[in-house]
SELORO-219092 format. One record per residue (C-alpha): x, y, z. Coordinates in steps of 0.05 Angstrom, whole numbers, plus 5000, padded with zeros to 4 digits. Layout:
N
<segu xx="X" yy="Y" zz="Z"/>
...
***
This chain:
262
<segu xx="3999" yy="0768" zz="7168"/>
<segu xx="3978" yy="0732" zz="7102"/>
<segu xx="3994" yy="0774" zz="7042"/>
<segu xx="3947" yy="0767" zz="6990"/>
<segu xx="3985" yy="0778" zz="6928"/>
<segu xx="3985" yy="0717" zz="6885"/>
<segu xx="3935" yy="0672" zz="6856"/>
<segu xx="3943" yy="0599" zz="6839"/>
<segu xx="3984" yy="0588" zz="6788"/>
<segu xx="3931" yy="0561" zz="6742"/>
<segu xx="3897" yy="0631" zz="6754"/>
<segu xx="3950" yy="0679" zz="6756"/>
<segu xx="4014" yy="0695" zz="6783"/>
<segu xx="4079" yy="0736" zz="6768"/>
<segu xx="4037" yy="0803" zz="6755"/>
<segu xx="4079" yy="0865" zz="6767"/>
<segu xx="4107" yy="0899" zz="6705"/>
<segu xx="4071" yy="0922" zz="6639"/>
<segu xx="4104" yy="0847" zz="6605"/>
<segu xx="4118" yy="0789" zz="6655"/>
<segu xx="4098" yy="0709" zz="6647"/>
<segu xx="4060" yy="0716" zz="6594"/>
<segu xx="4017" yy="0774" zz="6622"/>
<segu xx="4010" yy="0830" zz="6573"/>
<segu xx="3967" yy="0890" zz="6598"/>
<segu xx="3930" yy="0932" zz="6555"/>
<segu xx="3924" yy="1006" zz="6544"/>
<segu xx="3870" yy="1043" zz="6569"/>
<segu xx="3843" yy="1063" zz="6498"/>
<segu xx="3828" yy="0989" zz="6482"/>
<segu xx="3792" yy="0920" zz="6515"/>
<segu xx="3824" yy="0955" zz="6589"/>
<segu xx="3769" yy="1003" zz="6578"/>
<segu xx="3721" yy="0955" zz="6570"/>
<segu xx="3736" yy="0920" zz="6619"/>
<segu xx="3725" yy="0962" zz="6685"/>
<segu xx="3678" yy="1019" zz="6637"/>
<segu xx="3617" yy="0979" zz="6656"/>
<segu xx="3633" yy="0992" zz="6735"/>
<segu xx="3617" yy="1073" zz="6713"/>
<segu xx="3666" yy="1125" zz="6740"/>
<segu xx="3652" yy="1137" zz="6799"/>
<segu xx="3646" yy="1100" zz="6868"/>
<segu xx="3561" yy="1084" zz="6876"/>
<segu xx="3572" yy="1111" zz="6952"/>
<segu xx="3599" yy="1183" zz="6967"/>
<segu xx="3602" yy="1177" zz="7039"/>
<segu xx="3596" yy="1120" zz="7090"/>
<segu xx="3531" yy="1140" zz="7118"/>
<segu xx="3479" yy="1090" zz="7145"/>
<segu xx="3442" yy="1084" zz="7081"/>
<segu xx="3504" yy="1070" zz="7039"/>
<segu xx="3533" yy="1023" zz="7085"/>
<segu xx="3459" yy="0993" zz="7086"/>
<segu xx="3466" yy="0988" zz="7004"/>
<segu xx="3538" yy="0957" zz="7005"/>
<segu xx="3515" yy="0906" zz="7054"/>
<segu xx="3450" yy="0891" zz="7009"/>
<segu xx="3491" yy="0883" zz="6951"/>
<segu xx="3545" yy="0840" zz="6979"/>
<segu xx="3484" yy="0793" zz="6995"/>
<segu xx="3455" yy="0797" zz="6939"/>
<segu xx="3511" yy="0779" zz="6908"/>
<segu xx="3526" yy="0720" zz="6957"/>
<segu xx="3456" yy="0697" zz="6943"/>
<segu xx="3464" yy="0681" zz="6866"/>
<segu xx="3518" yy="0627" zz="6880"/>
<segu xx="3595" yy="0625" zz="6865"/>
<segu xx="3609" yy="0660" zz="6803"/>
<segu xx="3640" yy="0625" zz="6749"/>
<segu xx="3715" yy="0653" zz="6750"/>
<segu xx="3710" yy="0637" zz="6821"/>
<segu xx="3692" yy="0574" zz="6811"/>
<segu xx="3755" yy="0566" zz="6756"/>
<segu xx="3802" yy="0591" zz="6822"/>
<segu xx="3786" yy="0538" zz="6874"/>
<segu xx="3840" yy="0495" zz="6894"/>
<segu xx="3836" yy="0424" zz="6889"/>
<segu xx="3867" yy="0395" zz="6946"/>
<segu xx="3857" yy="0447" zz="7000"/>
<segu xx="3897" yy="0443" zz="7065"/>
<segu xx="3883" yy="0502" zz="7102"/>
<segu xx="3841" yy="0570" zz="7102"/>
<segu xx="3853" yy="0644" zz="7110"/>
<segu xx="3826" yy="0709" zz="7121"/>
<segu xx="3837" yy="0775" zz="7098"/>
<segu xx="3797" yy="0841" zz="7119"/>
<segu xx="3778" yy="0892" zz="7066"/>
<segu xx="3763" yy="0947" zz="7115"/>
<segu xx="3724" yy="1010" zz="7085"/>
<segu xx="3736" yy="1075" zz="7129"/>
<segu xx="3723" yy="1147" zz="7123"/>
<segu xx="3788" yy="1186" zz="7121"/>
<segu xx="3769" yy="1275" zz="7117"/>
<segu xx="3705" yy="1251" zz="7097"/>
<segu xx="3719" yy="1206" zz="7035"/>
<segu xx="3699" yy="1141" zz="7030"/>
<segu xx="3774" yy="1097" zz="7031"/>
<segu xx="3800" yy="1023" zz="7040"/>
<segu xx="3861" yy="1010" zz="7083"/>
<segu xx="3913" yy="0967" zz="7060"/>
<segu xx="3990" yy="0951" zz="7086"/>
<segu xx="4051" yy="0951" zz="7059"/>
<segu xx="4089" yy="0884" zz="7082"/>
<segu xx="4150" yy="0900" zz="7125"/>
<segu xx="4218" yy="0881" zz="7076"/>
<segu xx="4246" yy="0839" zz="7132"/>
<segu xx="4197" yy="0789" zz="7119"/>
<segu xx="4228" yy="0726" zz="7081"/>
<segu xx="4164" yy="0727" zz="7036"/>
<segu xx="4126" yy="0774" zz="6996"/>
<segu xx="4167" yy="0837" zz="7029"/>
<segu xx="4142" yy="0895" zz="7006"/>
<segu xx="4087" yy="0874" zz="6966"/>
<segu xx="4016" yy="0915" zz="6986"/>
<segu xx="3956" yy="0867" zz="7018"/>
<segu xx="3901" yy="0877" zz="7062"/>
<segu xx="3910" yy="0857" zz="7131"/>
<segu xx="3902" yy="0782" zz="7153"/>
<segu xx="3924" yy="0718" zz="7162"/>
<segu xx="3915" yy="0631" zz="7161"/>
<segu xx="3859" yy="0611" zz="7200"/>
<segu xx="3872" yy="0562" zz="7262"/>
<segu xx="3824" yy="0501" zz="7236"/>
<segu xx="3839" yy="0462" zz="7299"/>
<segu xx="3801" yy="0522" zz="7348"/>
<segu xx="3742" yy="0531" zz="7309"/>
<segu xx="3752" yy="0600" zz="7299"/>
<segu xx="3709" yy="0627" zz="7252"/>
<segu xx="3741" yy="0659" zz="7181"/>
<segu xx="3707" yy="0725" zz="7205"/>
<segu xx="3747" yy="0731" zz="7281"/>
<segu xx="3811" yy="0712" zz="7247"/>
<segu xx="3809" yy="0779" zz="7195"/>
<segu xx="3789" yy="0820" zz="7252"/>
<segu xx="3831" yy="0786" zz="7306"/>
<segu xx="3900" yy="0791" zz="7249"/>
<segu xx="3873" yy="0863" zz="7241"/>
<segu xx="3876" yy="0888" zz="7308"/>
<segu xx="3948" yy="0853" zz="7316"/>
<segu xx="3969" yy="0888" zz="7253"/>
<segu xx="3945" yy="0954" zz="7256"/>
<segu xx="3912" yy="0954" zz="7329"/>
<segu xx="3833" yy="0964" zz="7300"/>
<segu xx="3804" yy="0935" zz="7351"/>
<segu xx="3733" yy="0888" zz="7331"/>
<segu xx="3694" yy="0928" zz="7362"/>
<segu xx="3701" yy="0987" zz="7315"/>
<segu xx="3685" yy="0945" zz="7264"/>
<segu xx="3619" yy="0929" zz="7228"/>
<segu xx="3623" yy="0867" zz="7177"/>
<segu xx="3585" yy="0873" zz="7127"/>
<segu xx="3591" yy="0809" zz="7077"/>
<segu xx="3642" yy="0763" zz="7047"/>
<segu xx="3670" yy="0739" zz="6984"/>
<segu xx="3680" yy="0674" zz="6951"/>
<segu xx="3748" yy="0645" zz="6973"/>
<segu xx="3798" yy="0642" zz="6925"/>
<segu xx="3866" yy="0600" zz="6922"/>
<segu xx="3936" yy="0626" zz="6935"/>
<segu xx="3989" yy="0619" zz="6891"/>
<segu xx="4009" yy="0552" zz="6915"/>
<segu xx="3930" yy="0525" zz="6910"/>
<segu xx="3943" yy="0493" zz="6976"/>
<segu xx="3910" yy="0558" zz="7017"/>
<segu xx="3835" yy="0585" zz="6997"/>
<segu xx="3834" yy="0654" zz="7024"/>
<segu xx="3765" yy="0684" zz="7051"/>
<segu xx="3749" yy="0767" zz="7046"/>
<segu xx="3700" yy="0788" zz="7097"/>
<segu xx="3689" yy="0859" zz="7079"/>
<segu xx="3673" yy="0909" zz="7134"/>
<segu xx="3675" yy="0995" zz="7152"/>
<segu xx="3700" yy="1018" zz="7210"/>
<segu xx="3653" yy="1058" zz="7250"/>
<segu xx="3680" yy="1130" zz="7252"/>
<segu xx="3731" yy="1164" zz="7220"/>
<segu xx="3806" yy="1145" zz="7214"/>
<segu xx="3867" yy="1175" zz="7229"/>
<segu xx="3921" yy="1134" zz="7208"/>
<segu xx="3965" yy="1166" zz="7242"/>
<segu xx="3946" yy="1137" zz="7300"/>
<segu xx="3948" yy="1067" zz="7279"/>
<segu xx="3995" yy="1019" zz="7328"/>
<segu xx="4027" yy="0991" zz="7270"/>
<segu xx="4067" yy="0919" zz="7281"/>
<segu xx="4132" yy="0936" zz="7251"/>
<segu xx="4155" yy="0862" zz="7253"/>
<segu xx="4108" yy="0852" zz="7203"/>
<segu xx="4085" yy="0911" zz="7176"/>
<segu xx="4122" yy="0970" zz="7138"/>
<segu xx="4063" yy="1016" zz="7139"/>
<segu xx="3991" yy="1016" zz="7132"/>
<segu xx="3960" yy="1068" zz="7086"/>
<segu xx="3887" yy="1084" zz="7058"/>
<segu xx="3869" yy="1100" zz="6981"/>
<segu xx="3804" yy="1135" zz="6972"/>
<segu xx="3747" yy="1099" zz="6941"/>
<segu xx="3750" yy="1140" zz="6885"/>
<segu xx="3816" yy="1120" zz="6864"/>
<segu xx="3801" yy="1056" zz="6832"/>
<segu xx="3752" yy="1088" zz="6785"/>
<segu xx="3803" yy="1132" zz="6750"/>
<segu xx="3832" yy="1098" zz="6681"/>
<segu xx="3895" yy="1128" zz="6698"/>
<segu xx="3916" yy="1078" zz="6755"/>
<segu xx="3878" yy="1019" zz="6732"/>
<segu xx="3900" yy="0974" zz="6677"/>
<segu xx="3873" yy="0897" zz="6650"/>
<segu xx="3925" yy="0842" zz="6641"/>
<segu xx="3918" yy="0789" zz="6600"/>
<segu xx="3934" yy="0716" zz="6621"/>
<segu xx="3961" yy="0661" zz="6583"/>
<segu xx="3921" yy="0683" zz="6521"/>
<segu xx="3845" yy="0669" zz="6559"/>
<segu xx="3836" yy="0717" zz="6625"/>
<segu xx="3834" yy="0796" zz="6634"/>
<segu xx="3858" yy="0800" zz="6714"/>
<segu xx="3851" yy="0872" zz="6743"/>
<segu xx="3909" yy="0907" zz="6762"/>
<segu xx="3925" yy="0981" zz="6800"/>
<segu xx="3982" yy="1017" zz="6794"/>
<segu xx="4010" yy="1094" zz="6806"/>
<segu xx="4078" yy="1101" zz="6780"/>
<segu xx="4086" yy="1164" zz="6811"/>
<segu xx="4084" yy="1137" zz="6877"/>
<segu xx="4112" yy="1069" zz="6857"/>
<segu xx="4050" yy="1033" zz="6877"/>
<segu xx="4026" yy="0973" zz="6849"/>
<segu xx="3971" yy="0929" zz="6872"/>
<segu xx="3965" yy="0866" zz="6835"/>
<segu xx="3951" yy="0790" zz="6847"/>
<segu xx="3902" yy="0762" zz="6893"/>
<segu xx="3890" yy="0843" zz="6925"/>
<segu xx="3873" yy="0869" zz="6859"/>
<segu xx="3827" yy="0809" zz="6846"/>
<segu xx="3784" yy="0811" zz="6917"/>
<segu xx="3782" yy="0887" zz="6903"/>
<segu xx="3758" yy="0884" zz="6832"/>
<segu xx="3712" yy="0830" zz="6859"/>
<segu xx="3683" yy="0880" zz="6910"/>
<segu xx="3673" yy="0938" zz="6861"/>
<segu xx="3639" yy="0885" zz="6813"/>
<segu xx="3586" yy="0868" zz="6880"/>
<segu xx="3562" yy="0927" zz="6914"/>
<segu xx="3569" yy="0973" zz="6827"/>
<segu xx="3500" yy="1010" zz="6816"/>
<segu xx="3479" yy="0958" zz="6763"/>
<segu xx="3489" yy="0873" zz="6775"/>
<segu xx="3549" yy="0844" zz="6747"/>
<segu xx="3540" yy="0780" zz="6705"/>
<segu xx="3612" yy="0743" zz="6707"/>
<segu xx="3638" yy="0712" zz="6624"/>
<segu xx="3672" yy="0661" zz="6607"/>
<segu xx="3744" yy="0684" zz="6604"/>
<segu xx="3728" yy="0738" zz="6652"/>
<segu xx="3711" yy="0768" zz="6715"/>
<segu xx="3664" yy="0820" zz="6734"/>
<segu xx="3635" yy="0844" zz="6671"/>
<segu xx="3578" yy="0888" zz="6701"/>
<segu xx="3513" yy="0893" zz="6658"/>
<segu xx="3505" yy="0959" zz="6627"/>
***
């Protein structure tokens, strides 16, 4: 498993409390609003039909199509030694529209605990491509097998924390609907595996913007009633993703990420 929760450090890193390393997040009254308004306030799918899935798919491309975006660009390592791959899986759970994600097992020497999407390094010396290692890591995680699953796009890679690892998305939906329940979950690795619906990341009252160092607003999610937090490099592919497939293009600013045109 690769747990996707930092950035490089010359991007972001450190992010989970309200006032950590310089990060100071904002209310949701001010430039937070701002931030994530211009994605609207609700998903731009309601179900995972063929003609959604159709749109998301478009989108990603057309996304793809119009080159790296700037921020992305700003993230790249410079000295790359290896690659990785993380699925962002979109499934219908009772009919809504929902993205799985783990919870890394606490026995694990790094990142225990944290929330990612499942995933791992890529074996460069096979020539596996970036797209069988998310869904071959996915199946051993949470026994999906590839089959079930229809990719859809990608995302620009982005570094880890260490800038020595540039870590692919391949976004895909799994065809039919989920129980998790019935997931074959690989507890040497994994503590659980859970789903959040779509919808979630479009209410104001679990997403925040964090400032870093002074010059970047980095997306974070959070539910303090649950004690959920999902920060670092998962936040940024998913903000990424909601920026790609929103109703309206998103044009990327200096200093930013994902400022979708109104």
């Amino acid at each position: 498993m690769y747990c996707a929760g930092r950035l490089a450090s010359r991007q972001l890193h450190g992010i989970g409390s309200r006032s950590r390393g310089g990060l100071r997040c904002l209310s949701t009254t001010d430039a937070g609003d701002r931030f994530f308004a211009r994605l609207g306030d609700a998903p731009p799918v309601s179900a995972l039909d063929s003609t959604s899935i159709d749109t998301i798919a478009r989108r990603l491309s057309h996304a793809s199509s119009q080159g790296t975006p700037t921020h992305l660009q700003f993230a790249q390592p410079t000295h790359p030694q290896s690659n990785a791959a993380v699925l962002l899986l979109l499934c219908t759970v009772n009919g809504q529209p929902s993205v799985l994600f783990e919870e890394r097992s606490g026995r694990l020497n790094t990142h225990g605990g944290e929330v990612c999407f499942p995933g791992g390094k890529a074996d460069d010396t096979d020539g596996e491509s970036l797209e069988t290692t998310a869904l071959r890591e996915t199946h051993e995680e949470v026994g999906l097998p590839a089959e079930r699953i229809r990719v859809l796009g990608g995302i620009p890679p982005v570094p880890d924390r260490s800038g020595r690892l540039r870590v692919h998305a391949v976004v895909g939906v799994l065809r039919g609907e989920l129980d998790v329940r019935r997931l074959r979950v690989n507890r040497e690795e994994v503590e659980r595996a859970f789903v959040l619906p779509l919808a979630w990341f479009y209410r104001a009252d679990v997403r925040e913007a964090v400032r870093f160092r002074g010059t970047r607003w980095i997306p974070q999610y959070r539910s303090d009633r649950d004690g959920l937090v999902i920060w670092g490099l998962t936040a940024f592919i998913l903000h990424e993703f909601l920026c790609r497939i929103a109703r309206k293009p998103c044009a990327v600013k200096q200093g930013g990420m994902g400022n979708c045109q109104g």
